[in-house]
RONUDO-13411 format. One line per 2 residues: number of its first residue (from 1); for each residue x negated, y, z of C-alpha. Coordinates in pm, 1 decimal. Example, Ala and Ser with C-alpha at 12.3 -4.5 7.8 and 13.67 -1.06 7.14 Angstrom:
// RONUDO-13411
1	-1230.0 -450.0 780.0; -1367.0 -106.0 714.0
This chain:
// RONUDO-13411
1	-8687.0 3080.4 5680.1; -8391.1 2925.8 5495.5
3	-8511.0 2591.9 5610.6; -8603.5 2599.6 5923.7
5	-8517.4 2475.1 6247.9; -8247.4 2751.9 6362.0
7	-8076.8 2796.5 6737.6; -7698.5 2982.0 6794.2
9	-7723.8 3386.2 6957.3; -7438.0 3497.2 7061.4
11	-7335.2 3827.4 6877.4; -7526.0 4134.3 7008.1
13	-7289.4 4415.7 6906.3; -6945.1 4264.0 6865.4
15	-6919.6 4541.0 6577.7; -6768.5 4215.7 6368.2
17	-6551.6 3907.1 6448.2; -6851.9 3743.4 6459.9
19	-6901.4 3548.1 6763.0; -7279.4 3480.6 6714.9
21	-7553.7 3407.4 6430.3; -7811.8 3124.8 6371.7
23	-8141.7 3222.3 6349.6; -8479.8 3040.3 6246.0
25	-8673.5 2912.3 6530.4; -8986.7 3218.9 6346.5
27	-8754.9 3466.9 6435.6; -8638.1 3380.0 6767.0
29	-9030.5 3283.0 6875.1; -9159.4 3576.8 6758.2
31	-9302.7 3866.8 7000.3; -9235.4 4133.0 6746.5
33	-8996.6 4123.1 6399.9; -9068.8 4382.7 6182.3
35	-8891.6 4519.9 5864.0; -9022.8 4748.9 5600.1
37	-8800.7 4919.2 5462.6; -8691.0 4994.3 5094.6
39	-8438.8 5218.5 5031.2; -8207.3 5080.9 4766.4
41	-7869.0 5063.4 4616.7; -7567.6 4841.3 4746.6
43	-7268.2 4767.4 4535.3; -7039.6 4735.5 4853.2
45	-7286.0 4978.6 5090.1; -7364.6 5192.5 4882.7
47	-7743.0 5305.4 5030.0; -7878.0 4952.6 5253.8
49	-8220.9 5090.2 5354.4; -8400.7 4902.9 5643.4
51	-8113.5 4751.6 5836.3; -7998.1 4531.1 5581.6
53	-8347.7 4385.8 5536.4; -8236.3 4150.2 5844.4
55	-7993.6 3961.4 5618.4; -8315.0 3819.9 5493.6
57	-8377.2 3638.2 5818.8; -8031.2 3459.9 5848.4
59	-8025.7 3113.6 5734.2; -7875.4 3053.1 5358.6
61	-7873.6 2648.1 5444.6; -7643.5 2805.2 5698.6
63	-7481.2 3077.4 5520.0; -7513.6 2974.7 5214.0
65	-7673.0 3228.4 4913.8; -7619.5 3469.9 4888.3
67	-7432.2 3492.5 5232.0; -7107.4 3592.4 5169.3
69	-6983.2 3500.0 5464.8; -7167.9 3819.9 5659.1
71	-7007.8 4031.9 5311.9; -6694.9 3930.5 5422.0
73	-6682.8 4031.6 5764.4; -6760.5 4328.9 5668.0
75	-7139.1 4463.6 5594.9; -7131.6 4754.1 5812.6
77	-7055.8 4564.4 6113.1; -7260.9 4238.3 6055.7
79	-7561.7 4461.6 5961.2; -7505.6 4639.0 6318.7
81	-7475.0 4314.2 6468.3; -7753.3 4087.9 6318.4
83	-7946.4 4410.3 6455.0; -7853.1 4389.0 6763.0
85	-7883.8 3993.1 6801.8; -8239.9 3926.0 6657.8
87	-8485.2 3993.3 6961.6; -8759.1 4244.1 6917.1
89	-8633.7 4436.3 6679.9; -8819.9 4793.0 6597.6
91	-8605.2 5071.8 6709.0; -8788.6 5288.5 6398.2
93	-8560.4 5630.5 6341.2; -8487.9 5451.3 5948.6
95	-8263.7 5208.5 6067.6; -8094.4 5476.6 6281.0
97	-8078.5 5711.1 5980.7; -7938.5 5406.1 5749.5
99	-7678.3 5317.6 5973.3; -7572.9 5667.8 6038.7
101	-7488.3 5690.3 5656.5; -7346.3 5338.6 5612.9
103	-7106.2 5443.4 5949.8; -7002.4 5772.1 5749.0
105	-6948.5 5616.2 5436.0; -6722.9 5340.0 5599.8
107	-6579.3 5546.2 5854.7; -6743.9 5389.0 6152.3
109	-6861.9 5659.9 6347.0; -6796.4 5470.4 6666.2
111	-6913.8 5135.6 6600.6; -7321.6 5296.2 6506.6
113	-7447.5 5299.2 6873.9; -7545.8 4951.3 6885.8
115	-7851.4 5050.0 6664.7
């Protein structure tokens, strides 16, 4: 996916200053995108879960590796947003769960409804 032909969406969430991601041509064709989740340890998260899986799917020959752009505008809200903005995405009650406890853990209670 880090190769591929990519196309702008505009942000889905707004939780960041984001205005919009680029996202491999796979992605955006697909009927269904699905992400398994492994719950795991973040140094800046703390607990990433399934949501985070979706940095996977964003371009490094756009982001570059390993993405610190979306770290830097805070992971929280791009996780929320890159969500949001990839089409088909599983509304499974893990990603709920793992944003609930990113939201607490960053006081963002209000910003979590997206997901």
């Amino acid at each position: 996916m880090n190769y591929q032909e990519v196309a702008w969406r505009a942000n889905g969430a707004s939780a960041s200053d984001l205005s919009g991601f680029f996202l491999p041509s796979s992605v955006l064709e697909a009927d269904l995108v699905v992400s398994l989740p492994k719950l795991k340890t973040h140094h800046w998260a703390g607990m990433t879960a399934a949501m985070k899986n979706f940095y996977g799917v964003i371009p490094g020959i756009k982001y570059g590796w390993p993405k610190n752009v979306l770290h830097h505008h805070g992971i929280p809200q791009t996780v929320c947003d890159i969500n949001a903005t990839i089409r088909g995405q599983p509304r499974s009650s893990m990603p709920s769960i793992a944003w609930k406890a990113m939201a607490r853990s960053w006081e963002l209670a209000n910003t979590w409804a997206c997901c």
